[in-house]
Structure formats: structure tokens, C-alpha cells
C-alpha positions in Angstrom: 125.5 63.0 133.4 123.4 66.1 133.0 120.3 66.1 131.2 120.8 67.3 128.2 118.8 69.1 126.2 117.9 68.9 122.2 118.6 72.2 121.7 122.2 74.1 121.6 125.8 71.6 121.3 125.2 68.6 118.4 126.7 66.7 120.7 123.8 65.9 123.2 120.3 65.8 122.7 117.3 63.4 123.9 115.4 61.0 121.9 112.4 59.9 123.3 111.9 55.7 123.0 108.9 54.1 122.1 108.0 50.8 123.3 104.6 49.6 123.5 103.0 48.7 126.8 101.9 45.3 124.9 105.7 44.2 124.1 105.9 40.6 124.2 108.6 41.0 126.8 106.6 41.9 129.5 105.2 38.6 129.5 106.4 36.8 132.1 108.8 39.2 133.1 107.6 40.0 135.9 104.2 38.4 136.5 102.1 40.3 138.7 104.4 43.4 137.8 105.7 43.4 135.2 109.0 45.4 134.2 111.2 46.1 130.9 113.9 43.8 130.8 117.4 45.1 130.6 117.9 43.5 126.9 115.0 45.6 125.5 116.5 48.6 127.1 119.8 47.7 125.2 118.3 47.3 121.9 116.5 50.6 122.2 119.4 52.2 123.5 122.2 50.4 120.4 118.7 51.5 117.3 119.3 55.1 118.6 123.6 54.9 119.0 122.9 53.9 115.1 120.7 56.3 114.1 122.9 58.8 115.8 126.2 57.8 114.6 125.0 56.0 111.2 127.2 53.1 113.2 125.7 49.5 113.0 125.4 47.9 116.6 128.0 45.8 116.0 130.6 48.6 115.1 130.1 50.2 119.1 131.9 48.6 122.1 130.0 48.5 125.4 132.1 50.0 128.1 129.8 49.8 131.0 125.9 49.3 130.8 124.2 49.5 134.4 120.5 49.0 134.9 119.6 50.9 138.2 116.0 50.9 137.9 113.0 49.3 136.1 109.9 50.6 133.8 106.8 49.4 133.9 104.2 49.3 130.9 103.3 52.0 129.3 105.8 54.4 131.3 107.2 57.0 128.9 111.3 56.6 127.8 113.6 59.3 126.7 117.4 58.6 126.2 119.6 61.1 127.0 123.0 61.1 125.0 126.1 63.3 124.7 129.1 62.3 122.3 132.6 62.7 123.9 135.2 64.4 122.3 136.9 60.6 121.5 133.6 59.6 119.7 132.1 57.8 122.5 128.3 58.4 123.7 127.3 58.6 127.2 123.9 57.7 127.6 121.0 57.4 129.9 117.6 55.9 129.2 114.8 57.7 132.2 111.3 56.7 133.2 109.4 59.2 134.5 112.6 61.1 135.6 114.0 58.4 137.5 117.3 56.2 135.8 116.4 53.3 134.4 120.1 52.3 132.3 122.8 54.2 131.3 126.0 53.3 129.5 129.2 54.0 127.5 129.3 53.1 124.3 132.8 53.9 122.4 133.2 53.0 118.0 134.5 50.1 117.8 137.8 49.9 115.6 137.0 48.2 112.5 140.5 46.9 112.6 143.1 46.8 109.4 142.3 47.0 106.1 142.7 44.5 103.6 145.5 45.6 100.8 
């Protein structure tokens, strides 16, 4: 994907993420150097496909999440997004330019309705 911009199409834009170089989650994770774990990246990435979308996490489906890099404390986050024409968001989260995670998420179908 392409970086896309916040200005021009609706469809794509960047939203920078904010996670505090004290998270809880670099505890441990790794000691000596420590990195973001993968979840954390998720859960940023699922608050923004909601905000987005006004979608709850539970109403995307996760086609394919990779996690191709890390991010160390403190590092700035922007997630990239553009929405496909079928509703799905392509996404990519970047630490200091490099790919950190990147996905697919597609609405999920909320299935039939009752009578």
C-alpha cells in the first residue's frame, strides 16, 4: 500500500497512534529491549477501524494481520488506512517509516435479522 495522505479521496488518510512509552506492556516484553507487542498494535489498529467506520471491533473480520517489524518505546505510530470499494480497510501501522503491522480488515456481516 501507498502512503496515503489525509488530504484529497475520504477513503484514505493517516491517523497518528498514541501509546505511551510507559505502557505496561513493555514490561517484560522484551527485557533489555523492549518492543510493542503485536496485540497492542491490534487494539490500536481495531479503536481506529471503529472510529473510522463507527463499526464496533467485533463487527470487522480480520483477513490477514502480519507483524513485520517492532517499535520500541517512545517511537512515534501513524496508521495508514484506505477503504476498498467492498468496505474493507487496508491498513498499515509505521514506526519511524519502517512497517511495523499491516492488515485487512473487511465488515463483518451481522447475519439475518430477526422477524
Amino acid at each position: 500500500m501507498s502512503a496515503p495522505s489525509g488530504a484529497g479521496s475520504a477513503s484514505r488518510g493517516e491517523t497518528p497512534l498514541a501509546v505511551d512509552a510507559r505502557h505496561p506492556a513493555f514490561e517484560g516484553h522484551f527485557p533489555g529491549r523492549p518492543i510493542l507487542p503485536g496485540v497492542v498494535l491490534l487494539a490500536e489498529a481495531m479503536a481506529v477501524l471503529e472510529s473510522l467506520a463507527a463499526r464496533p471491533p467485533e463487527g470487522w473480520t480480520l483477513a490477514s494481520v502480519k507483524f513485520p517489524g517492532s517499535a520500541a518505546p517512545g517511537e512515534p505510530l501513524v496508521m495508514a488506512h484506505e477503504r476498498q470499494d467492498s468496505g474493507a480497510v487496508r491498513w498499515e501501522i509505521r514506526a519511524a517509516g519502517r512497517v511495523v503491522a499491516a492488515g485487512l480488515a473487511a465488515p463483518r456481516d451481522p447475519g439475518p435479522r430477526p422477524p
